[in-house]
TIMIDO-931012 format. One line per 10 residues: their letters; for each residue x, y, z of C-alpha. Coordinates in nm, 2 decimals, m for minus. Layout:
N
a = X,Y,Z ~ ...
***
This chain:
551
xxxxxxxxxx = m6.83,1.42,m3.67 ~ m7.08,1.44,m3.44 ~ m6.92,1.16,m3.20 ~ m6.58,1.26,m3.22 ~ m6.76,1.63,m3.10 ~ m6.93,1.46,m2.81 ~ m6.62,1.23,m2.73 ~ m6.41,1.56,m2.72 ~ m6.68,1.70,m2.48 ~ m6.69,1.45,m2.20
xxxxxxxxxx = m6.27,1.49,m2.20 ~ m6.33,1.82,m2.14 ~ m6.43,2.15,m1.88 ~ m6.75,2.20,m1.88 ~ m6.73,2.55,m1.92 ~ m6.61,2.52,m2.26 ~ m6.96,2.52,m2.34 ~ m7.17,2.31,m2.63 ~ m7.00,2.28,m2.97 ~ m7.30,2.19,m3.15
xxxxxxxxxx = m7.47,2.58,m3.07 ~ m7.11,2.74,m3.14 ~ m7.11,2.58,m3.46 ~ m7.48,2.71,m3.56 ~ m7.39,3.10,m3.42 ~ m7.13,3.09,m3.66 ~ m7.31,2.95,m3.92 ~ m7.60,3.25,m3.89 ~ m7.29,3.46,m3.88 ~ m7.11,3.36,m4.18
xxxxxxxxxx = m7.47,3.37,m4.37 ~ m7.56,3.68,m4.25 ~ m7.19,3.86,m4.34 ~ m7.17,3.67,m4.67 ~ m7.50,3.81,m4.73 ~ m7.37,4.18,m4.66 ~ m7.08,4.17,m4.87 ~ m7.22,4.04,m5.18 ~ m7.47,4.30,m5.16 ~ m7.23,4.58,m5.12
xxxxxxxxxx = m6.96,4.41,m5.34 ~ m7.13,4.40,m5.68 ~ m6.95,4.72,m5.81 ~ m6.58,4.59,m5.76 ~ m6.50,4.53,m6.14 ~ m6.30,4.84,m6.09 ~ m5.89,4.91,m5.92 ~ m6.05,5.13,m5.69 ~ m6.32,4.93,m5.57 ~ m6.12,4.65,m5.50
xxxxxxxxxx = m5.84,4.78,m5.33 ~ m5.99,5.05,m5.18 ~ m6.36,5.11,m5.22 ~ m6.42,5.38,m5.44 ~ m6.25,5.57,m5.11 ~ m6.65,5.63,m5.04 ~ m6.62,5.57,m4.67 ~ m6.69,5.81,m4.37 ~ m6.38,5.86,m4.11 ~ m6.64,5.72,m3.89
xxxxxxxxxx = m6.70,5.40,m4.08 ~ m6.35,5.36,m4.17 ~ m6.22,5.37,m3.77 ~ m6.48,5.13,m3.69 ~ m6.33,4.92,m4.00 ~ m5.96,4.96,m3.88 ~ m6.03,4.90,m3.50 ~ m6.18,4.57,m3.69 ~ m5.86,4.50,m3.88 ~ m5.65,4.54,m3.56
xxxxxxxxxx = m5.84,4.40,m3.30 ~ m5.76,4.03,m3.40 ~ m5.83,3.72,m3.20 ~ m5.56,3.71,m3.00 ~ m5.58,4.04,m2.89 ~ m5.89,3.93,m2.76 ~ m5.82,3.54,m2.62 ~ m5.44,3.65,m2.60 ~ m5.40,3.95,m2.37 ~ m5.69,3.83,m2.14
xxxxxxxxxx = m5.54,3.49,m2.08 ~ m5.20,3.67,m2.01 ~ m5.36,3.92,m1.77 ~ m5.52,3.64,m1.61 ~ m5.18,3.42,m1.57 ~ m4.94,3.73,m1.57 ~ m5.14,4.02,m1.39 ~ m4.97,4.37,m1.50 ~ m4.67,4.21,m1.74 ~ m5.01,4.06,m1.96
xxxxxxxxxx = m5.18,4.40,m1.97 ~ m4.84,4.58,m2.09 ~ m4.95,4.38,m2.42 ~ m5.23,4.62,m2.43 ~ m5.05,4.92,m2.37 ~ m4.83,4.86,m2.65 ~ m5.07,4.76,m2.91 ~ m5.26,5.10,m2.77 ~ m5.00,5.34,m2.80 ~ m4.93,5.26,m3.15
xxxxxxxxxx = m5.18,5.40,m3.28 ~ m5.03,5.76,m3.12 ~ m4.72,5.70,m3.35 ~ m4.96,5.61,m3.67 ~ m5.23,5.93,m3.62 ~ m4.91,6.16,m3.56 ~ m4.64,6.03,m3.79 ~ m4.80,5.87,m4.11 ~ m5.22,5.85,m4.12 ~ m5.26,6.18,m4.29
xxxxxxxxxx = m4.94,6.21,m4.52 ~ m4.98,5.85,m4.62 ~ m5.33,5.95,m4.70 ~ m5.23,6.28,m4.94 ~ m4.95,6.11,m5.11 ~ m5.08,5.77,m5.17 ~ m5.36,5.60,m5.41 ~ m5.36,5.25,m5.33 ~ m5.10,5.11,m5.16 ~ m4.78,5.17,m4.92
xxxxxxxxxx = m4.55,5.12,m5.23 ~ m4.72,5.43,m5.39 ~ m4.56,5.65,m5.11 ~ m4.23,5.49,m5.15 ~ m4.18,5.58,m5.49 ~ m4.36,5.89,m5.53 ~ m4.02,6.07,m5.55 ~ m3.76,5.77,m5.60 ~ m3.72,5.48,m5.91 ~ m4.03,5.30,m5.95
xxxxxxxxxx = m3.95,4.96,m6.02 ~ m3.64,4.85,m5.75 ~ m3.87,5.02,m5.47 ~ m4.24,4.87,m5.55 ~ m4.07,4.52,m5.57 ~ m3.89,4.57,m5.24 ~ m4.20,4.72,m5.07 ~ m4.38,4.45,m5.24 ~ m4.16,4.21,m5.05 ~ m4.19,4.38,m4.75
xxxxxxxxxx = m4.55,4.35,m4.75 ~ m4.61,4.01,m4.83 ~ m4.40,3.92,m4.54 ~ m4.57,4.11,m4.35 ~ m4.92,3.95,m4.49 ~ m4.80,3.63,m4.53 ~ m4.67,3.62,m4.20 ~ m5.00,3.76,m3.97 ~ m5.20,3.51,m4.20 ~ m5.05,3.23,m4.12
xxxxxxxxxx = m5.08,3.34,m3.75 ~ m5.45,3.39,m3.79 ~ m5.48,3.07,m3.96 ~ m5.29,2.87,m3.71 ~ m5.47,3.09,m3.46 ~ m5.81,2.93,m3.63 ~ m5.70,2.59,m3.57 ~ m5.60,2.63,m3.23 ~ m5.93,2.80,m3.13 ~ m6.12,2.55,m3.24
xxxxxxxxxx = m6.02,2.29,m2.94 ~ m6.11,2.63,m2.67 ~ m6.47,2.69,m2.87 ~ m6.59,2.40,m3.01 ~ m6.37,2.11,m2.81 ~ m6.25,1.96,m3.08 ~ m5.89,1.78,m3.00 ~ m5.84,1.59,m3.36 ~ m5.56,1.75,m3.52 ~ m5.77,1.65,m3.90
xxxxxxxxxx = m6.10,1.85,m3.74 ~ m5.84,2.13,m3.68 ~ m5.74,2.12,m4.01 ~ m6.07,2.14,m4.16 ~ m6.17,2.43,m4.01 ~ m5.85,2.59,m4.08 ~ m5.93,2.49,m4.41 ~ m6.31,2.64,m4.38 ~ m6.17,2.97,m4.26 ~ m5.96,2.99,m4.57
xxxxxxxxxx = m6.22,2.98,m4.84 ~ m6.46,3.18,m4.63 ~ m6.16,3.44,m4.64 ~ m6.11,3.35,m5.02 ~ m6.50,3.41,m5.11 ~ m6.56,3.75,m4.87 ~ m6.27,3.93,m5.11 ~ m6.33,3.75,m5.40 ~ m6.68,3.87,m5.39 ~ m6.68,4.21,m5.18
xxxxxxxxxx = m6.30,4.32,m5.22 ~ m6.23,4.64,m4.99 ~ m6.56,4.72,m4.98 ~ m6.75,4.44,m4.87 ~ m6.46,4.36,m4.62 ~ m6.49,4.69,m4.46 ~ m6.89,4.63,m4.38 ~ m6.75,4.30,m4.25 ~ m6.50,4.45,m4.04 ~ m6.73,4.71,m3.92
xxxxxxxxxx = m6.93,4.45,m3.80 ~ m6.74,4.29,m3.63 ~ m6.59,4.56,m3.43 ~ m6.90,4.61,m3.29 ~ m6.98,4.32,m3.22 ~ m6.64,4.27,m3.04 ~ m6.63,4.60,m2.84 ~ m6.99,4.55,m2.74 ~ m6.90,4.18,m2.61 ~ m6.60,4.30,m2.42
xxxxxxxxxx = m6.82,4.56,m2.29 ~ m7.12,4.38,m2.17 ~ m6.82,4.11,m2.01 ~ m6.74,4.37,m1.80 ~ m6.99,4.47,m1.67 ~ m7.10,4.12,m1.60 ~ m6.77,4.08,m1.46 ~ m6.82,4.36,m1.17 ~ m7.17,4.24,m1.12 ~ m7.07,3.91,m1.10
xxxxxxxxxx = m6.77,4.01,m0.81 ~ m7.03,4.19,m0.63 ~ m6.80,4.53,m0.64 ~ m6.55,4.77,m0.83 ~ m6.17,4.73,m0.91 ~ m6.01,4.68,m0.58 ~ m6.30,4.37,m0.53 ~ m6.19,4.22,m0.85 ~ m5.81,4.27,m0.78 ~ m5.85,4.08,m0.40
xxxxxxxxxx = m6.05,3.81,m0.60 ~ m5.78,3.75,m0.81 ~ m5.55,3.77,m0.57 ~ m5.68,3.53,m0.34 ~ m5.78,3.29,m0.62 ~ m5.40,3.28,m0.72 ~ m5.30,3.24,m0.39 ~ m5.49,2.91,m0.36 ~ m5.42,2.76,m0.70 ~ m5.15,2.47,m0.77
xxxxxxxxxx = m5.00,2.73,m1.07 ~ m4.89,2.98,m0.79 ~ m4.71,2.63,m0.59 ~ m4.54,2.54,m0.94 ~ m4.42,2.87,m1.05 ~ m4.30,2.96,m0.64 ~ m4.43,3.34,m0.65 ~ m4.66,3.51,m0.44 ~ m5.00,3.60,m0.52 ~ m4.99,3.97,m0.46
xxxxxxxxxx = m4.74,3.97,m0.77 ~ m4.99,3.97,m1.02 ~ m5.05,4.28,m0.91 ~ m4.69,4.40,m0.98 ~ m4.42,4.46,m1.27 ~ m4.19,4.15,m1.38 ~ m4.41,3.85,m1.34 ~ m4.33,3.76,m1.68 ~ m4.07,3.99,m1.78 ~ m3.76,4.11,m1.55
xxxxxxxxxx = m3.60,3.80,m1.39 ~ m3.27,3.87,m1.53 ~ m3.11,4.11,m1.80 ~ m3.19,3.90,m2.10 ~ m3.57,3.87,m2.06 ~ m3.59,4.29,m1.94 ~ m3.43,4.34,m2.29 ~ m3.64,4.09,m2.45 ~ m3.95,4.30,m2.34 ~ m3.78,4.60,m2.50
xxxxxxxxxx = m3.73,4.48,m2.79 ~ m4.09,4.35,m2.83 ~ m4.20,4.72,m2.71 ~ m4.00,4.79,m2.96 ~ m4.19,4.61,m3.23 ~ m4.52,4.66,m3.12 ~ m4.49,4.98,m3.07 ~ m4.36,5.09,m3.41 ~ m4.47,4.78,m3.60 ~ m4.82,4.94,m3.59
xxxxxxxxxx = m4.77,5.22,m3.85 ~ m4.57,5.01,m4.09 ~ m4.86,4.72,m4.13 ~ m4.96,4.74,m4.46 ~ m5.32,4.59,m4.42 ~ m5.37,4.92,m4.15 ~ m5.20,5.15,m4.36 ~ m5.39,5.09,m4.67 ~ m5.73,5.14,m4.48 ~ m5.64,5.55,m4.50
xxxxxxxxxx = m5.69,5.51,m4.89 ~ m6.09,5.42,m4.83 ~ m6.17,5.74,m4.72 ~ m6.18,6.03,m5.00 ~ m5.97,6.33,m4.75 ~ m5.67,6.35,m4.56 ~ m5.91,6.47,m4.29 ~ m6.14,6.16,m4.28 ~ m5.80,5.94,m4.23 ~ m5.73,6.15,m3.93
xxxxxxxxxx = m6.04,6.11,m3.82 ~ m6.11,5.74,m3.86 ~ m5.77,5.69,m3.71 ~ m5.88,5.92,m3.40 ~ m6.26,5.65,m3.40 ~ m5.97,5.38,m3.42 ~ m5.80,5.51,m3.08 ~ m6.10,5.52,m2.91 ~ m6.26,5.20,m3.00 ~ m5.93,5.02,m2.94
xxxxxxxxxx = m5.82,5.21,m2.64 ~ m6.16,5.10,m2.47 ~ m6.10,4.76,m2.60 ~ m5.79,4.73,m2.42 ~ m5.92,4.91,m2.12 ~ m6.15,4.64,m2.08 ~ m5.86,4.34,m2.14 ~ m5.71,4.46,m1.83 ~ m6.13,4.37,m1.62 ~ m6.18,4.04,m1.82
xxxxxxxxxx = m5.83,3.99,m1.75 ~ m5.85,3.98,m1.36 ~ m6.17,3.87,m1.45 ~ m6.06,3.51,m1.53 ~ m5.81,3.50,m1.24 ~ m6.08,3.59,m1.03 ~ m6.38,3.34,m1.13 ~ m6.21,3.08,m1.34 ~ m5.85,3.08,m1.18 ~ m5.53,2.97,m1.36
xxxxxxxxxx = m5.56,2.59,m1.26 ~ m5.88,2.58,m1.48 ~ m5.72,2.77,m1.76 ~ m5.43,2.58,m1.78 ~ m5.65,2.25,m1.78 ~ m5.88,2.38,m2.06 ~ m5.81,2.30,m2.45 ~ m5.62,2.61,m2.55 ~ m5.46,2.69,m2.23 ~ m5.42,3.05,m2.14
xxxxxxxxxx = m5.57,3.08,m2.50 ~ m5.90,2.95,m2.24 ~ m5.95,3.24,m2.05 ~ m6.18,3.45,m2.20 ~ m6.42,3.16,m2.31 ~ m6.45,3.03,m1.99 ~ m6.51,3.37,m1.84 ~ m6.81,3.42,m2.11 ~ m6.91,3.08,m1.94 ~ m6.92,3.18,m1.62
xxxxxxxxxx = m7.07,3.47,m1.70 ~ m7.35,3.39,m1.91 ~ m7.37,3.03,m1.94 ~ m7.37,2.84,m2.31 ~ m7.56,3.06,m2.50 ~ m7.33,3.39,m2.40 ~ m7.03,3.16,m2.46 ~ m7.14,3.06,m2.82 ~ m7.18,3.42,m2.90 ~ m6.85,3.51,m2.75
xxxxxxxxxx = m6.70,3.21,m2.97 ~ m6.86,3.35,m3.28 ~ m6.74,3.69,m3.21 ~ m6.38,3.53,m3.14 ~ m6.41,3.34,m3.51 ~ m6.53,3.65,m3.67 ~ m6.24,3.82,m3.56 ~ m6.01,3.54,m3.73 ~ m6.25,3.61,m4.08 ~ m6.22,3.97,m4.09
xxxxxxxxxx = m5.86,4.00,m3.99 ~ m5.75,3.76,m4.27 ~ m5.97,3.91,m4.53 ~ m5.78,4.27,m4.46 ~ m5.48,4.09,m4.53 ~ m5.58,3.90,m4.85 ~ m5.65,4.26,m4.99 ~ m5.29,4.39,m4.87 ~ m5.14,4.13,m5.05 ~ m5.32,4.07,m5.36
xxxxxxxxxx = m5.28,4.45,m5.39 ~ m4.90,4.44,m5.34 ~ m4.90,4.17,m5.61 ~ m5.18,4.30,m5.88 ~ m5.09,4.67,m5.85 ~ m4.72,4.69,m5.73 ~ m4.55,4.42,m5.97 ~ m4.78,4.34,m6.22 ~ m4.88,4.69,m6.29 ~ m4.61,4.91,m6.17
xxxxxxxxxx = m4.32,4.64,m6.23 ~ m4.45,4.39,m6.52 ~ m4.70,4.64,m6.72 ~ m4.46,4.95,m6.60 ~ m4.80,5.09,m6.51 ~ m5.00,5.03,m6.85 ~ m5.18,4.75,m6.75 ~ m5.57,4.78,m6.77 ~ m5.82,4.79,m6.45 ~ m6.00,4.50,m6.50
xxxxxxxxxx = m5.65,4.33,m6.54 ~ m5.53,4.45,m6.23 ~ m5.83,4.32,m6.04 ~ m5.81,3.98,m6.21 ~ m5.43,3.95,m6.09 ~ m5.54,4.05,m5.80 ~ m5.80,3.80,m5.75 ~ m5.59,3.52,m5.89 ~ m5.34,3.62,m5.59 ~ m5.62,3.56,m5.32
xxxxxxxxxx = m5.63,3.25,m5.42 ~ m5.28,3.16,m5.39 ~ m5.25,3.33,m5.10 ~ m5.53,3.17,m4.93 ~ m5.41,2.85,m5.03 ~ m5.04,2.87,m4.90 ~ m5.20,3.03,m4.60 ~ m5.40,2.76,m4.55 ~ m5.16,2.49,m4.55 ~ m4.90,2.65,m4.32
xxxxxxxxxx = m5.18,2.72,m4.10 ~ m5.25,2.40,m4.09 ~ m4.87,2.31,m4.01 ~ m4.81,2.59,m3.77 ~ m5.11,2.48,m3.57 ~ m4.88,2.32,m3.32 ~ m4.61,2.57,m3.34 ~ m4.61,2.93,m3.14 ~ m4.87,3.16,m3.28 ~ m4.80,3.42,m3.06
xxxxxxxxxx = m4.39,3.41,m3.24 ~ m4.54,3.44,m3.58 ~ m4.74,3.77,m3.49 ~ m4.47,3.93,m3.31 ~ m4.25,3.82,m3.63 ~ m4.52,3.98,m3.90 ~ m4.51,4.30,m3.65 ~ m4.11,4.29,m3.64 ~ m4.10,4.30,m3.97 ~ m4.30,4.58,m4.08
xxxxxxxxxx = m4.16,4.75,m3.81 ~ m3.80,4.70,m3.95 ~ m3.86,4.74,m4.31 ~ m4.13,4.96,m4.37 ~ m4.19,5.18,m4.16 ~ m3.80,5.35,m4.14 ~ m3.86,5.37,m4.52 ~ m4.18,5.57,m4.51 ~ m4.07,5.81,m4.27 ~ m3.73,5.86,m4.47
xxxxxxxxxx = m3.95,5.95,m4.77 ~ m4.21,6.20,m4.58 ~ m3.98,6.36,m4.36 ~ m3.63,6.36,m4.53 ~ m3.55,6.53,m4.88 ~ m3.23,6.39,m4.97 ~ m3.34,6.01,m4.95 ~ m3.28,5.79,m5.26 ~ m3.37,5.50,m5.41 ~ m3.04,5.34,m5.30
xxxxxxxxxx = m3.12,5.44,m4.92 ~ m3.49,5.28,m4.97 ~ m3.40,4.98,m5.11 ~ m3.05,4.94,m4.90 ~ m3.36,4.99,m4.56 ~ m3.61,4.78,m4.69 ~ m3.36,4.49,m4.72 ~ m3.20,4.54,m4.44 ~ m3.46,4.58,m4.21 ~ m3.65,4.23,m4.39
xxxxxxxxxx = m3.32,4.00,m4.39 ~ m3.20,4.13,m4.05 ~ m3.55,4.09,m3.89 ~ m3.59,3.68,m4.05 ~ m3.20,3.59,m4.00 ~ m3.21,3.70,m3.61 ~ m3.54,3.52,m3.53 ~ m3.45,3.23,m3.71 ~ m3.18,3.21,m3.50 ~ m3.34,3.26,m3.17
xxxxxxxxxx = m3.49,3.09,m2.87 ~ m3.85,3.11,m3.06 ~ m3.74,2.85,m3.31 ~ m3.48,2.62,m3.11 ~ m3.29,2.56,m2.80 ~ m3.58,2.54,m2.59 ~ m3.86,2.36,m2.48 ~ m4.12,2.59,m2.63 ~ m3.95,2.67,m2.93 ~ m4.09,2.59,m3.32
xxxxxxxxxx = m3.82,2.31,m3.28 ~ m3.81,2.20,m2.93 ~ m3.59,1.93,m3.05 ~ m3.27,2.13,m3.21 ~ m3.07,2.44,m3.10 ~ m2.90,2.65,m3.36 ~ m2.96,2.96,m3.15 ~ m2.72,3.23,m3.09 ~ m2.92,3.51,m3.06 ~ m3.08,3.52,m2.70
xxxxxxxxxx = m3.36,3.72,m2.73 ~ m3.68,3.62,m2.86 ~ m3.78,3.96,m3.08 ~ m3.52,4.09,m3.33 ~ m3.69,4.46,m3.30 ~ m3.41,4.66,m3.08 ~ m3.12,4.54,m3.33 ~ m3.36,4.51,m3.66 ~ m3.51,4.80,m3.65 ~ m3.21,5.04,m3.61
xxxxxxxxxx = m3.01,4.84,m3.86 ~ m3.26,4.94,m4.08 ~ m3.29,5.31,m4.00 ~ m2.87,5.28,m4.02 ~ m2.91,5.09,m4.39 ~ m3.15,5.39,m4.49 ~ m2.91,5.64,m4.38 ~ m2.60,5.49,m4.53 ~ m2.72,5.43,m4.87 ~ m2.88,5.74,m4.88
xxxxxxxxxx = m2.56,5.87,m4.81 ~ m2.35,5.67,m5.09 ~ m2.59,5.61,m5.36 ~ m2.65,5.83,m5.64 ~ m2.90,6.10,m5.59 ~ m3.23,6.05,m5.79 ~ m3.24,6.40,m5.95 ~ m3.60,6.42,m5.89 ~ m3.61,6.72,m5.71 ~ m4.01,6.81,m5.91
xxxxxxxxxx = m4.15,6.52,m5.75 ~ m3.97,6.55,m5.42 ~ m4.12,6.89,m5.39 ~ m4.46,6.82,m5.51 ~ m4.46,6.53,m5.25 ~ m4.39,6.77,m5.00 ~ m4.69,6.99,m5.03 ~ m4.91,6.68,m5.11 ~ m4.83,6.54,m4.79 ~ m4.88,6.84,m4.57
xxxxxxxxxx = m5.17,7.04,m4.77 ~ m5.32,6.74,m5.01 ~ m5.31,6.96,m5.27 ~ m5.31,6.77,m5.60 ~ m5.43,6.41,m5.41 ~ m5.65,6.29,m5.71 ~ m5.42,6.31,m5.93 ~ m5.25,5.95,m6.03 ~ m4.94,5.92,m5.86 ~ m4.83,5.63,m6.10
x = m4.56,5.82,m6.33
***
């Protein structure tokens, strides 16, 4: 391996940095987190530990932990190489994964909280027909999961060329592989618990990174804003990218770079708004961090850490951004392993040298191994409590049971993960994230704001929206320019589309919201006018919120 590491290295920049001390950061970090959660994991025999950690953590703790579920690696390597390439359309990616949050701390994160135990499915059948809503929210999730897993997966293998210069699609592979049972071992060991210390790590680690990069970044310009934004102008202005692409430098300064040449791509940004924007409070891995602390009032508060820690995150996208136009340039980029995927590694480089860009890398491929991990608990939750024990056990079913479903489910999960990982690797990452997000934006989030905010809505309305919003949401991206007809699509060489744009949110999403309403409107009503009240005051007071809400 060692040959093929230094044969990859010659063929490559050589501010992608050394391989061989990437490799050994992550190692000390893998040891040293591994270390942390099976100290702090040993009490997750129980349902509560696992899926939520005996809901023992601080609002403070638990917005560090979400900012580390959200802030994934291609928030980080994604929206700086855009910036860098794109100038303002790149840092509208931040915006939107920013705002979000607004919808989640005003709409859901306290009400989810006081209604819920364990997972999203809990809300949606407080007041509706247990069984035909935990298997359809079930669904929903495990999309959801399934989807950002795979994305963080393939996202693993693809990194590996930018931070350790590895080309070999079987070294690739292995590490996707590695990430996978690292993933498999922190919940297996920890659960919720030990993944939260992970995640809290990490954030930390990653916010403090991004910030010392910017400040590096100034210092290293020799000035403030406007210095950095003439740098990256003028660096544009003399790079072979700006000749191929026929624009002028000044526009990276300026809307519709990327999005705006004609009707079809302005709609296409919309509708990934759209997604983003909403997506955010219907992502089951974020939503079921509120159930780790023990008040509504800590999940409004750990959201509120959450804004801040990811608002200055993405404050600090928009420096390293310009950044890497600046001192790197797009020609060098391009040229990397990785492309635009490049850009922030190569900025650590130039920053800091090898040793600065092996700790960047690490931070990068901790990212990757805390973001899965959150996931792995989503889904073996939606699986172990939802359908075997709500569904299969019609809620009888035993903790330790629970947990050992559960646990079986990481496995599985890991392992399919794992494999298409492994076959997305060439495919379009960035698709199968905006996919997972379009997805939970379509079917679950019009569903949990039907059953906190609107009395009359039934089981046939949830159901009929979940559906709806899942089918409509695969069907249309299957059938668009991300999968075929062009030569960036999943299948470069076919074209089935017919749909033209790229994100199914601005037609998913209200089909869902229209499913909702209609079914609502013809199904039978679900007579459970107790519960419906009783959710009603849980959700705005929290009255009565450790009481079981299995019934």
């Amino acid at each position: 391996m060692n040959s093929t590491l230094l044969l990859a290295q010659e063929a490559t920049p050589e501010g992608v940095g050394n391989p061989i001390l990437n490799i050994a950061v992550f190692v000390v970090f893998i040891v040293v987190t591994m270390t942390v959660v099976m100290r702090v994991g040993k009490s997750s025999g129980e349902s509560t530990d696992f899926y939520t950690g005996g809901a023992s953590f601080s609002g403070t703790q638990n917005g560090l932990a979400i900012a580390g579920d959200y802030l994934s690696a291609a928030s980080f390597l994604g929206i700086v190489g855009a910036i860098a390439l794109n100038g303002y359309d790149g840092f509208l990616y931040s915006i939107g994964f920013f705002v979000a949050w607004l919808v989640a701390l005003l709409l859901v994160a306290e009400p989810l909280r006081n209604v819920g135990r364990f997972t999203m499915a809990d809300v949606l059948s407080f007041r509706l027909k247990q069984k035909p809503v935990r298997v359809a929210a079930a669904f929903g999730t495990l999309a959801v999961s399934l989807f950002y897993l795979i994305a963080q997966m393939a996202g693993a293998g693809s990194l590996v060329s930018v931070l350790l210069n590895i080309h070999e699609f079987v070294w690739q592979a292995l590490v996707v592989g590695i990430v996978g049972i690292v993933m498999i071992a922190y919940v297996l060991l920890g659960g919720m618990k030990g993944t939260t210390y992970v995640q809290m790590i990490k954030a930390v680690l990653l916010v403090g990174g991004v910030g010392v990069m910017t400040v590096l970044t100034f210092w290293k310009v020799k000035g403030g804003i406007s210095t950095l934004l003439d740098d990256a102008v003028a660096t544009h202005a003399a790079s072979d990218h700006l000749a191929n692409k026929g624009y002028e430098a000044t526009q990276i300064l300026e809307p519709g770079l990327q999005y705006g040449a004609n009707l079809t791509s302005q709609l296409d940004f919309i509708s990934l708004a759209i997604a983003l924007v909403l997506g955010t409070a219907g992502l089951p891995h974020v939503l079921m961090r509120f159930y780790t602390v023990p008040t509504a009032l800590e999940a409004r508060k750990s959201v509120t850490w959450a804004i801040v820690l990811i608002g200055a995150f993405y404050l600090m996208t928009l420096i390293l951004g310009y950044g890497a136009a600046a001192l790197v340039g797009p020609d060098d980029i391009l040229a990397a392993p990785g492309a635009q995927n490049a850009a922030a590694p190569l900025l650590a480089f130039e920053l800091g040298g090898s040793i600065f860009m092996a700790l960047i890398s690490a931070v990068a491929f901790a990212t990757v191994l805390a973001v899965v991990a959150g996931l792995a608990i989503t889904a073996s939750a939606a699986v172990g409590h939802d359908i075997y024990n709500g569904v299969l056990r019609d809620g009888k079913s035993t903790e330790a049971e629970q947990v050992r479903v559960s646990r079986i489910t990481v496995i599985v999960i890991g392992v399919i993960s794992i494999v298409l990982g492994i076959l997305a690797m060439t495919q379009n990452v960035a698709f199968l994230v905006a996919l997972a997000f379009a997805i939970a934006a379509s079917a679950n989030l019009p569903t949990i704001l039907y059953s906190l905010y609107w009395k009359k809505f039934n089981t046939t309305g949830a159901v009929a929206a979940i559906y709806t919003g899942l089918i409509s949401a695969l069907l249309l991206i299957f059938f668009s320019p991300a999968v075929s007809g062009t030569e960036t699509s999943m299948v470069p060489g076919a074209d089935w589309a017919f749909f033209p744009l790229k994100n199914p949110g601005i037609i998913s999403i209200p089909l869902a919201f229209l499913a909702g309403w209609i079914g609502t409107m013809v199904g039978k009503p679900d007579n459970m006018d107790d519960l419906a009240a009783e959710m009603e005051v849980r959700s705005l007071t929290g009255v009565g919120v450790e009481k079981a809400v299995d019934h």
